[in-house]
C-alpha positions in Angstrom: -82.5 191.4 -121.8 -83.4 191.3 -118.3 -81.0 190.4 -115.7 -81.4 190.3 -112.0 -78.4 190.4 -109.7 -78.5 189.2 -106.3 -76.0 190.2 -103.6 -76.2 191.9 -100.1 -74.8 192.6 -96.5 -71.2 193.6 -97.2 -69.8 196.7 -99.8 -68.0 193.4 -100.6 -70.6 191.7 -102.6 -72.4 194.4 -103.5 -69.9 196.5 -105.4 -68.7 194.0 -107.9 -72.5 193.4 -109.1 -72.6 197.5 -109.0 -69.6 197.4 -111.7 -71.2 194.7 -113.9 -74.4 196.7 -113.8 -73.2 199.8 -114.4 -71.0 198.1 -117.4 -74.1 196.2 -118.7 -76.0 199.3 -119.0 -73.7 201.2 -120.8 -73.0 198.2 -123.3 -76.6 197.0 -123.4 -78.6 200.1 -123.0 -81.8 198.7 -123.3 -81.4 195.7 -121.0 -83.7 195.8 -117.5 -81.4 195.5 -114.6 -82.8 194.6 -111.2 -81.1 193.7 -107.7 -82.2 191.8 -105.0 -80.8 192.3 -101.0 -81.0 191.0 -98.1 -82.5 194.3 -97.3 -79.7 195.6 -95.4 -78.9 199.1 -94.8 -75.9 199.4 -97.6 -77.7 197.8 -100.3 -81.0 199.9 -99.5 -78.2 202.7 -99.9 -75.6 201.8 -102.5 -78.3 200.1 -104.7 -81.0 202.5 -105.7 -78.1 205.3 -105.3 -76.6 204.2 -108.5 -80.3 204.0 -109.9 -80.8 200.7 -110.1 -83.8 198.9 -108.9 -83.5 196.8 -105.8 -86.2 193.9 -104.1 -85.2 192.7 -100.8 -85.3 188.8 -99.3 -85.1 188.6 -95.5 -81.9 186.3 -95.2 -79.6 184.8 -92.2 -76.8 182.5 -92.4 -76.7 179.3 -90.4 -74.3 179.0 -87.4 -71.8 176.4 -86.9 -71.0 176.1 -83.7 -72.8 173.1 -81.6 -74.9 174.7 -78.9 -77.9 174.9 -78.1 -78.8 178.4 -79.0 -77.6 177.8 -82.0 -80.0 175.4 -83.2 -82.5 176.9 -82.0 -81.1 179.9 -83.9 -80.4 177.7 -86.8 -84.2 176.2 -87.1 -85.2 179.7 -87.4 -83.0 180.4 -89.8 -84.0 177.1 -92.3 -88.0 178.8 -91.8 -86.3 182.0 -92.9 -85.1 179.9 -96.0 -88.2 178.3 -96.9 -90.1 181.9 -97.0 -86.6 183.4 -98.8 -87.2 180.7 -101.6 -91.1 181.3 -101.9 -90.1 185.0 -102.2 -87.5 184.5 -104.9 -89.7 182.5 -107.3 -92.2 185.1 -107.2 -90.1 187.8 -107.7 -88.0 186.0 -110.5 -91.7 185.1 -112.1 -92.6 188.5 -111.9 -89.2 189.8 -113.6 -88.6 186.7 -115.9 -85.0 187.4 -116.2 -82.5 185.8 -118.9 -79.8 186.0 -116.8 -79.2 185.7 -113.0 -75.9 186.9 -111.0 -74.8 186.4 -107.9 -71.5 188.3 -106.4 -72.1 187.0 -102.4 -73.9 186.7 -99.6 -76.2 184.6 -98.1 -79.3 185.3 -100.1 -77.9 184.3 -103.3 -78.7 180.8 -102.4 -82.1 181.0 -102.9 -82.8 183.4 -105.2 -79.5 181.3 -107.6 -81.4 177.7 -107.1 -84.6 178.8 -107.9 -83.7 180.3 -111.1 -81.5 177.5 -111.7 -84.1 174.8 -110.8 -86.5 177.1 -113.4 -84.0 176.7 -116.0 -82.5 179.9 -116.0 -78.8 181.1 -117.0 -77.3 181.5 -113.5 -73.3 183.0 -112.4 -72.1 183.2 -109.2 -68.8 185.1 -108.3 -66.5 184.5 -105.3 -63.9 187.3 -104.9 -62.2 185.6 -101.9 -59.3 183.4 -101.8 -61.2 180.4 -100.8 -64.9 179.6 -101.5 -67.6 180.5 -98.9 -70.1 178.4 -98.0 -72.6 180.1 -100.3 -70.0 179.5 -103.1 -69.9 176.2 -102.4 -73.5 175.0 -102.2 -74.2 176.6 -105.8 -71.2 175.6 -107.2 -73.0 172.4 -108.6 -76.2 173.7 -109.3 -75.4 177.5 -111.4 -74.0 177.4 -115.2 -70.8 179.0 -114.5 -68.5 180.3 -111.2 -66.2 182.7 -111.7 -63.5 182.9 -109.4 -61.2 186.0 -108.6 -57.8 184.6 -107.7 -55.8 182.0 -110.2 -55.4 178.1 -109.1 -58.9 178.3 -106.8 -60.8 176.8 -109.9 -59.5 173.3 -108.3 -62.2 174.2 -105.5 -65.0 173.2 -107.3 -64.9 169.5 -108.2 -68.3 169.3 -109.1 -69.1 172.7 -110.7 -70.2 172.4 -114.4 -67.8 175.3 -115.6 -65.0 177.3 -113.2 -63.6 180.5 -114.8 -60.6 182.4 -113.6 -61.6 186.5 -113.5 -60.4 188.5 -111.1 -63.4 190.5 -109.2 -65.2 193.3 -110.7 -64.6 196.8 -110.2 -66.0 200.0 -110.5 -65.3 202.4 -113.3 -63.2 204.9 -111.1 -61.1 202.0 -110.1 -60.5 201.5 -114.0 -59.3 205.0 -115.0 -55.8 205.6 -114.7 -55.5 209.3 -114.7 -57.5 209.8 -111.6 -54.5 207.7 -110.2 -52.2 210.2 -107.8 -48.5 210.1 -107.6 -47.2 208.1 -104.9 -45.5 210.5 -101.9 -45.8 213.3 -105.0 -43.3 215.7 -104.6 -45.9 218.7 -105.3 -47.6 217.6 -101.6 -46.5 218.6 -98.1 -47.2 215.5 -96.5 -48.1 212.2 -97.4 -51.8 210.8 -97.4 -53.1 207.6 -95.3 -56.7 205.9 -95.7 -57.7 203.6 -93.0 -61.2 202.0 -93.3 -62.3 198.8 -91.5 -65.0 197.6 -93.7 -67.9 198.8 -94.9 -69.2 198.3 -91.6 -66.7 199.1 -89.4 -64.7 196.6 -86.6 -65.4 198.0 -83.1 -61.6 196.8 -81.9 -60.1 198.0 -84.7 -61.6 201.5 -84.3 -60.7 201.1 -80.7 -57.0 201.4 -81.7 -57.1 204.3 -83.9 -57.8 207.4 -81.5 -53.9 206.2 -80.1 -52.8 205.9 -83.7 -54.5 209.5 -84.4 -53.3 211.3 -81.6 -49.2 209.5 -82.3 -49.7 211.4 -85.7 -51.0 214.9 -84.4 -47.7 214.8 -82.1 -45.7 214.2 -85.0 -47.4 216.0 -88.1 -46.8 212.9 -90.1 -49.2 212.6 -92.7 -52.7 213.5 -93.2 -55.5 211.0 -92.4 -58.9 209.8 -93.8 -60.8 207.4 -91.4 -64.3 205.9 -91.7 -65.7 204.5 -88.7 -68.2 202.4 -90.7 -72.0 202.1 -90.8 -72.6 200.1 -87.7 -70.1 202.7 -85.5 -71.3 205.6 -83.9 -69.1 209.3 -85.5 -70.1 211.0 -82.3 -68.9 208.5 -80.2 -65.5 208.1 -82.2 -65.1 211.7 -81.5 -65.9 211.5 -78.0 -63.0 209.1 -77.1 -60.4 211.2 -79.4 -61.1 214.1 -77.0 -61.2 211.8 -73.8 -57.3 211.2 -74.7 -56.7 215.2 -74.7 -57.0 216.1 -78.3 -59.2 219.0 -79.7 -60.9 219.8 -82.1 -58.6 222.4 -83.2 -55.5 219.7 -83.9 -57.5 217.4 -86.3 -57.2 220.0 -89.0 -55.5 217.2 -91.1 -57.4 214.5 -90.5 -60.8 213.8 -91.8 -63.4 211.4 -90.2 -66.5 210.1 -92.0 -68.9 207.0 -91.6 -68.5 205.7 -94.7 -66.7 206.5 -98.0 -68.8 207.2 -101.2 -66.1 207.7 -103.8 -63.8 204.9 -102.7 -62.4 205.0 -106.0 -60.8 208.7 -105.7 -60.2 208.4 -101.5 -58.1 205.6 -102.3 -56.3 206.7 -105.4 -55.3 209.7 -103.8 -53.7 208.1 -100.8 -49.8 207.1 -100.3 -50.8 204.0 -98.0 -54.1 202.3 -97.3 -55.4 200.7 -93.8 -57.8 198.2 -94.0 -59.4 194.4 -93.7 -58.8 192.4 -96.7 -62.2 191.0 -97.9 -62.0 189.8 -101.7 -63.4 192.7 -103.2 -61.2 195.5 -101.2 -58.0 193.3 -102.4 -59.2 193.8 -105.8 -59.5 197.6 -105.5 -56.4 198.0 -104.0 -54.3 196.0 -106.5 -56.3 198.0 -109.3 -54.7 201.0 -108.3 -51.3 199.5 -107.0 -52.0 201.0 -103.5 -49.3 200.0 -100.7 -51.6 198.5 -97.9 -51.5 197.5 -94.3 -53.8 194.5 -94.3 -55.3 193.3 -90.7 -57.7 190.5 -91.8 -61.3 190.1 -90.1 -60.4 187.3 -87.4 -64.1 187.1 -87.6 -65.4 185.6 -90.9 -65.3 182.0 -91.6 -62.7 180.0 -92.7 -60.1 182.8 -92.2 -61.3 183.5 -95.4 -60.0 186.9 -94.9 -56.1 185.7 -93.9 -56.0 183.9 -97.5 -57.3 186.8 -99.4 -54.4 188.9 -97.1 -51.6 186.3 -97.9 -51.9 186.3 -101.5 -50.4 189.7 -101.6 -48.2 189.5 -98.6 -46.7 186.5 -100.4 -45.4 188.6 -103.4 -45.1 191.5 -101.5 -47.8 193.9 -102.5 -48.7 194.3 -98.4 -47.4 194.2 -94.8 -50.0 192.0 -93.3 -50.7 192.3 -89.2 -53.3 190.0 -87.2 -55.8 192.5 -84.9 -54.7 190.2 -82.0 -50.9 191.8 -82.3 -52.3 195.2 -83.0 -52.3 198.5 -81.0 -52.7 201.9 -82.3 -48.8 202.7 -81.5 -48.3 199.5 -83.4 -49.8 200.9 -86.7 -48.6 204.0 -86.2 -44.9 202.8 -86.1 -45.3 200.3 -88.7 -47.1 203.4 -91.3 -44.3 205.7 -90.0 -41.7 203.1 -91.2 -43.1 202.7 -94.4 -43.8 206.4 -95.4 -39.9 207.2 -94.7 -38.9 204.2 -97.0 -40.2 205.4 -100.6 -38.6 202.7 -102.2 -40.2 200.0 -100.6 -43.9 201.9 -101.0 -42.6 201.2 -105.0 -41.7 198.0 -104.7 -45.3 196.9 -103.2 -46.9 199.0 -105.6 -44.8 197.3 -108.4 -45.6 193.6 -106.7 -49.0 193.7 -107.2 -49.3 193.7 -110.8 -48.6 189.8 -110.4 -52.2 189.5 -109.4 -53.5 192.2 -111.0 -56.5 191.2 -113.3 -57.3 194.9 -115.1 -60.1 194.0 -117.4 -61.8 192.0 -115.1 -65.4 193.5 -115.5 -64.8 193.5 -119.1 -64.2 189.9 -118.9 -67.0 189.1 -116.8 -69.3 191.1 -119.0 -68.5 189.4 -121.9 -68.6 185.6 -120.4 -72.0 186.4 -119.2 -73.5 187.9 -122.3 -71.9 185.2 -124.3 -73.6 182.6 -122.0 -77.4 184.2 -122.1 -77.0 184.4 -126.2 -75.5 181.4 -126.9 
């Protein structure tokens, strides 16, 4: 078979196509997998990294907002359309796929409809609480959506099939025994990962040279921080030493762009900092990881807030808006939860209400079964 998956801009989308491929392949080893971006700098990384082949569609979203810049902006972006279809058919003519997948972002709109409109199997996934606007327009037009949360399939009234899932990981976030102990007894101190998305939030990295310099004064726990792609390391580091802390004191605390091996970053840590896009929820409730969850107040339809609530609700997470945060703020509120082992247990425990833990399995399998039958 050949199948062509389409995703881009966010680790988001483009790591739940990343475990269907890599689960594909080693089910279906002579299938021809291809990927198509938006030709943004993580799926230009991510992508070929895991040795797949990937074809980029310049892509923007429209803006919603009534001004006049934006429809001058948006005009642009309806020419940018136009040529992103053109480019789709081509390629999809080119690598006559069986099957077509789309895990979010804005260019699976094109590259989903044309292969639709040429009578191709087509899946879209939507790993967020509520359906973006992407979701949304293909809902009527693909063969099947496949949605990560249970209850959203009443979202779709006019799709032809709506499947409950869960969202897709990737294999590490599938084997148990690289899981860690929480607050094992066999380490010193405890272990916190704070990440902000795979591209980083510039006020959210704002507050954590406060939050890091609160934990050097107490010897707390040991940190792992990435500043994301779009933020600047050097300039991270600058503004921990402009608030009087060396080099010398950051001996426990490790500060990268971005995190390769999620899968073993997070299964080693006690608590986990972070936004809550769809696909991050899903990685943290595959390993039962205790989380601090300050939503993106950035991404359409608070999107990000639902995704949050779901496990706040059943109390897998604290949940804090960036609007109410500070650095001493997440540092009092990680403090308070690392000296309370019982209730790290108890939101570990919690999240294995919306735990889906064959999802990629499942997924697999509906979209095979839909190309063969």
């Amino acid at each position: 078979m050949n199948i062509l998956f389409v995703c881009g801009g966010t680790a988001g989308h483009i790591n739940p196509a990343l475990a269907l491929a890599e689960l594909i392949r080693s089910k279906e080893p002579s299938s021809n997998i291809m990927f198509i971006g938006a030709d943004r700098d993580l799926e230009n990384r991510l992508i070929p990294k895991a040795g797949f082949e990937l074809r980029n569609i310049t892509m923007t979203g429209l803006r919603r907002e009534i001004t006049p810049g934006s429809f001058i902006y948006n005009v642009k972006a309806m020419k940018r359309l136009v040529s992103a279809i053109a480019k789709a058919k081509k390629i999809i003519r080119e690598f006559e796929p069986d099957l077509v997948i789309g895990t979010g972002g804005y260019v699976c709109y094109p590259v989903l409809r044309s292969a639709a409109k040429m009578k191709i199997s087509t899946v879209v996934h939507e790993s967020n609480a509520i359906p973006g606007l992407t979701t949304k327009l293909l809902s009527g037009i693909v063969d099947m959506v496949l949605v990560s949360f249970p209850g959203n399939e009443n979202e779709y009234k006019k799709a032809k099939r709506v499947v409950f899932t869960g969202t897709p990981v990737r294999g590490g976030f599938r084997d148990e025994s690289i899981v860690g102990s929480l607050l094992s007894d066999d380490v010193k101190k405890p272990l916190v990962l704070s990440f902000w998305g795979s591209l980083g939030a510039e006020r959210m990295n704002g507050m954590m040279p406060e939050f890091i310099k609160q934990n050097i004064d107490t010897g707390l726990f040991r940190h792992i921080h990435a500043v994301g792609m779009h933020n600047s390391i050097s300039e991270f580091m600058a503004e921990i030493k402009a608030i009087g802390v060396s080099e010398d004191e950051l001996s426990d605390i490790e500060i990268c762009e971005y995190i390769d091996d999620m899968h073993t970053a997070m299964s080693t840590a006690d608590l986990v900092l972070c936004r809550a896009g769809g696909s991050t929820i899903a990685e943290i409730i595959a390993l039962r990881k205790p989380s601090v969850l300050v939503p993106s107040p950035y991404v359409s339809n608070n999107e990000q807030v639902k995704n949050a609530s779901r496990l706040f609700d059943i109390g897998g997470a604290l949940m804090l808006s960036e609007s109410d945060c500070t650095g001493a703020i997440l540092f009092d509120t990680v403090k308070s939860l690392l000296g309370d082992r019982d209730k790290l247990l108890e939101m570990a425990s919690a999240q294995g209400e919306l735990g889906v833990t064959n999802a990629t399995e499942t997924i697999v399998k509906l979209v095979l079964d839909l190309v063969n039958d």
